[in-house]
C-alpha positions as MATLAB code, in Angstrom:
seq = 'XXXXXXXXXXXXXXXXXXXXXXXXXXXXXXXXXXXXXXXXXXXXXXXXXXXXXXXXXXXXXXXXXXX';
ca = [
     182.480   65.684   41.029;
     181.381   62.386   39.123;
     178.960   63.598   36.424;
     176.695   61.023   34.653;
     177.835   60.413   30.684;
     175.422   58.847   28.368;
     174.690   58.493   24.362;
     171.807   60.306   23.281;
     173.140   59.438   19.274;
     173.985   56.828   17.083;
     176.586   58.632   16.147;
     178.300   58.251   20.001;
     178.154   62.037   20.674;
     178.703   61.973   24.562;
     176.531   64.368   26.439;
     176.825   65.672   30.792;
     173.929   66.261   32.398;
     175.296   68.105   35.922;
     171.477   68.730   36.401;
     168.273   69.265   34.327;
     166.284   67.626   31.871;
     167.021   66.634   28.821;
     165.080   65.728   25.595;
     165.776   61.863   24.489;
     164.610   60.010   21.552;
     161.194   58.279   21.485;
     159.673   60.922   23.695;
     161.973   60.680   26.643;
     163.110   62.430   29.332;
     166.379   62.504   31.461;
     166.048   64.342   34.477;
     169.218   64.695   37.200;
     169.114   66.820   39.935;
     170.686   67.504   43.023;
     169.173   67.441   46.560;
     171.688   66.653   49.309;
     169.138   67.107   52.096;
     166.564   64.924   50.495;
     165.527   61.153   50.732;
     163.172   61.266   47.876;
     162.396   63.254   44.882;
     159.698   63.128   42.602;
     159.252   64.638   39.370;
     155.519   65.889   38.857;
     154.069   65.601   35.229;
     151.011   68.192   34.709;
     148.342   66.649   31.369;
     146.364   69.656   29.330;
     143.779   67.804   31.081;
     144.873   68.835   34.543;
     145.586   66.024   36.129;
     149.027   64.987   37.842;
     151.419   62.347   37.989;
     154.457   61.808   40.036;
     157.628   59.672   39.393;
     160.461   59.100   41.694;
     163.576   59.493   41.286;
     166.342   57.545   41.971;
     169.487   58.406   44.417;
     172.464   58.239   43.226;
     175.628   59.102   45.411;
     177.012   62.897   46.556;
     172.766   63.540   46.690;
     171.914   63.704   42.996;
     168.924   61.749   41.491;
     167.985   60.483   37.756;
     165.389   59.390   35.805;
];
């Protein structure tokens, strides 16, 4: 299985992500998760004031999606 790599640090520490979130810098998020039997996923954010917003996700291959 292909597993997405990125740098989170300056420093070049490399980091997998099979699936999750994960923290970034500057108030970021990295979400990857896998849904073979999906065409879309959304990731739905909750405020303190209640309200909702959604944000798709994109497909990547084998039926995993990041944001």
């Amino acid at each position: 299985m292909d597993m997405k790599q990125f740098d989170i640090f300056s420093e070049g520490a490399r980091y997998v992500l099979p699936v999750g979130a994960l923290a970034l810098p500057e108030n970021a998020t990295y979400f990857r998760v896998w849904a073979p039997g999906r065409r879309t996923v959304e990731v739905e954010f909750q405020r303190t004031d209640q309200r909702t917003r959604r944000h798709p996700l994109a497909r990547e291959e084998n039926g995993f999606f990041t944001a």
